[in-house]
C-alpha positions in Angstrom: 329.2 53.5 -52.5 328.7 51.8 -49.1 326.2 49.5 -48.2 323.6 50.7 -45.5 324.8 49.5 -42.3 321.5 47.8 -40.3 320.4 50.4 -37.1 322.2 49.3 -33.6 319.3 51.4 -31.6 318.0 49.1 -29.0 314.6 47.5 -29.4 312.5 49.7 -26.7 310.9 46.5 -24.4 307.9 48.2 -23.6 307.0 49.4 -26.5 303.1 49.1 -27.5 303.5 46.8 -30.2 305.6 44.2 -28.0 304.7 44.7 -24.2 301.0 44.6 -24.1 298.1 42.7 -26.4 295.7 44.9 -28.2 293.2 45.8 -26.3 294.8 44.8 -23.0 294.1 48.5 -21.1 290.5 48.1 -22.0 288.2 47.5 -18.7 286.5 44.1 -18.1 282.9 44.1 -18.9 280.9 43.6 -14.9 279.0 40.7 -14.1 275.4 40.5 -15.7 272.9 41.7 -13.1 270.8 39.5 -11.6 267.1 38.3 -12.7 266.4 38.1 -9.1 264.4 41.3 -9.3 262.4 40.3 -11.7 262.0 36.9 -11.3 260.3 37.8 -7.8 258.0 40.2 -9.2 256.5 37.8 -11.6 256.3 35.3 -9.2 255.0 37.6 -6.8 251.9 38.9 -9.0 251.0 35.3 -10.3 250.9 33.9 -6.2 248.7 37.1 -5.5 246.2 37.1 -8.2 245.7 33.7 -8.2 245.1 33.1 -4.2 242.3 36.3 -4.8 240.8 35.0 -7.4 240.3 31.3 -6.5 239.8 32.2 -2.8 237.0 34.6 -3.4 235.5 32.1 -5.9 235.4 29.2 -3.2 234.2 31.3 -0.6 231.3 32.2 -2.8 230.7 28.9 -4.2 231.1 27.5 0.1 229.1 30.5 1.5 226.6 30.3 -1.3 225.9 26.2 -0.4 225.4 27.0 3.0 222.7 30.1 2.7 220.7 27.9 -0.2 220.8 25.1 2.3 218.9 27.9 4.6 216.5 28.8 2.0 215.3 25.1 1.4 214.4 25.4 5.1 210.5 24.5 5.4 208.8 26.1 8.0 206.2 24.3 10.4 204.6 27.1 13.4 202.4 24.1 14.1 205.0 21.5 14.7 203.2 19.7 11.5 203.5 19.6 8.2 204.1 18.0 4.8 207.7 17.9 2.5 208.1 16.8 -0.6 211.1 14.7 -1.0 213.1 12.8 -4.4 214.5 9.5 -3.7 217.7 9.3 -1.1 217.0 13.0 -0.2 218.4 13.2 3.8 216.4 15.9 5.1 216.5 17.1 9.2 214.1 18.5 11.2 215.3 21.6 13.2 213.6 23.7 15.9 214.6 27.0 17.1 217.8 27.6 19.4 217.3 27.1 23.2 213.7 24.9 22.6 214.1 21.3 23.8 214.0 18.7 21.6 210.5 17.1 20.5 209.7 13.8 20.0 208.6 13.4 16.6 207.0 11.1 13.7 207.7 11.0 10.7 205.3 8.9 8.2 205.8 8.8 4.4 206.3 6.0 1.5 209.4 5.1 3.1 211.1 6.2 6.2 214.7 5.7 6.2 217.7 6.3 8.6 219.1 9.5 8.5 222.3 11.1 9.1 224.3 11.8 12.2 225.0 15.1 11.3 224.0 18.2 13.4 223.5 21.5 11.5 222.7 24.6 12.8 221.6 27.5 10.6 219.6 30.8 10.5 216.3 31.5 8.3 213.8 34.3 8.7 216.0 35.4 11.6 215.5 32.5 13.6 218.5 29.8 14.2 217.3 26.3 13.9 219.0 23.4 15.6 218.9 19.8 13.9 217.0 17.6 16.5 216.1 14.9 14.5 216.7 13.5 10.8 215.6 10.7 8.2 215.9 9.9 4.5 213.4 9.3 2.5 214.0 5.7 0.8 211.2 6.8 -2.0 210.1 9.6 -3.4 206.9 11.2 -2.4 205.5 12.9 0.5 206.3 12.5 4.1 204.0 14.2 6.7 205.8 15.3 10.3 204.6 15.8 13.3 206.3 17.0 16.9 203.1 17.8 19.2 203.0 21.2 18.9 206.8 22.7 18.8 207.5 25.0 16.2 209.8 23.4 13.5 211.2 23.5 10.0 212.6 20.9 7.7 215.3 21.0 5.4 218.3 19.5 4.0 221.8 19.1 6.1 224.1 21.9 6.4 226.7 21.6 3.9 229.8 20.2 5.6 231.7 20.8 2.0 230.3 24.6 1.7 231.7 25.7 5.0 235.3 24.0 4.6 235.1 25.7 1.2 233.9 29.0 2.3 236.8 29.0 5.5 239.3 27.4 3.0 238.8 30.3 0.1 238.9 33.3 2.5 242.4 31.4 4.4 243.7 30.9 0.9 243.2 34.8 0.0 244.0 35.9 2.9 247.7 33.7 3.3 248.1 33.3 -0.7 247.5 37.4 -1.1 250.3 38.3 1.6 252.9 35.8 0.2 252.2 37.3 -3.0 252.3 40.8 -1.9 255.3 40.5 0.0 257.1 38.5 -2.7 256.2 41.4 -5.4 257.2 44.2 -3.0 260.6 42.2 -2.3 261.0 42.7 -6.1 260.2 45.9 -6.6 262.7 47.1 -3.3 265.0 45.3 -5.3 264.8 46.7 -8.0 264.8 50.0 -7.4 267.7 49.4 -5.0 269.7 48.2 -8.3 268.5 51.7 -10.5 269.9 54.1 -7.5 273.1 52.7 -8.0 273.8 52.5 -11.5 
């Protein structure tokens, strides 16, 4: 009995188990998408809430400071009257707009300087102009008088209420587009990505 002679067939070179790795025909897996989308959105809503909410809150808070300013306004038809004032309160004295100003005195416990700010503001439908001011140096009453010319006293405008009141309307206004356009940027985007998948 012979022994088994070893097979002479030739070695196929592209054969499966020696030509390619396992798993070589397999498709690469595509790029993650981008977080761009997303990212954008978030931002987007957090830019736009916050610039409404903060803006509408200072232009209350400035708008507010300047109308109680007009409420605190003390009305003289006379041209003469009596204020009560704290210590350090700067207070002005305002006639209506177009009337010239009137020379007036002031007399109280103690008559100081007062500021060189001039306000203008509207109060029973009438818009007073600052003419004069003082501060009062000590609390207690202070008696004006302007020979006849209808007046009223009251407290400075508030500078800091109308840069806050322009200020919160600018920032809702500016902050809500960049957010709105930033969030609709996303959502383009998006949707963009969904129709061709």
């Amino acid at each position: 009995m012979s022994a088994s002679q070893p097979s002479s067939a030739p070695q196929n070179p592209l054969s499966p188990q020696g030509a390619f790795p396992a798993g070589a025909g397999a498709p690469a897996p595509g790029p993650a998408p981008s977080k761009a989308p997303k990212l954008l959105i978030i931002i987007g809503s957090v830019i736009l809430a916050l610039s409404v909410i903060v803006g509408v809150v200072l232009a209350v808070v400035g708008i507010g400071g300047v109308a109680g300013s007009a409420d605190d306004l003390e009305q003289f038809p006379s041209g003469a009257g009596t204020v009560v004032a704290e210590e350090g309160d700067s207070l002005q004295i305002y006639v209506p707009e177009g009337f010239p100003p009137p020379t007036c005195d002031v007399m109280g416990p103690a008559v100081g300087e007062g500021t060189g700010q001039s306000s203008t503001t509207t109060a029973g439908g009438t818009t007073w102009v600052s003419v004069h001011s003082f501060t009062a140096e000590a609390a207690g009453e202070y008696s004006i008088d302007c020979g006849g010319l209808p007046i009223a006293v009251g407290p400075p405008v508030s500078i800091l209420g109308i840069f806050a009141g322009i200020g919160g309307i600018l920032l809702a206004l500016g902050g809500g587009f960049l957010g709105f356009v930033l969030l609709a940027l996303g959502v383009i985007l998006l949707l963009v990505r969904r129709s061709k998948a």
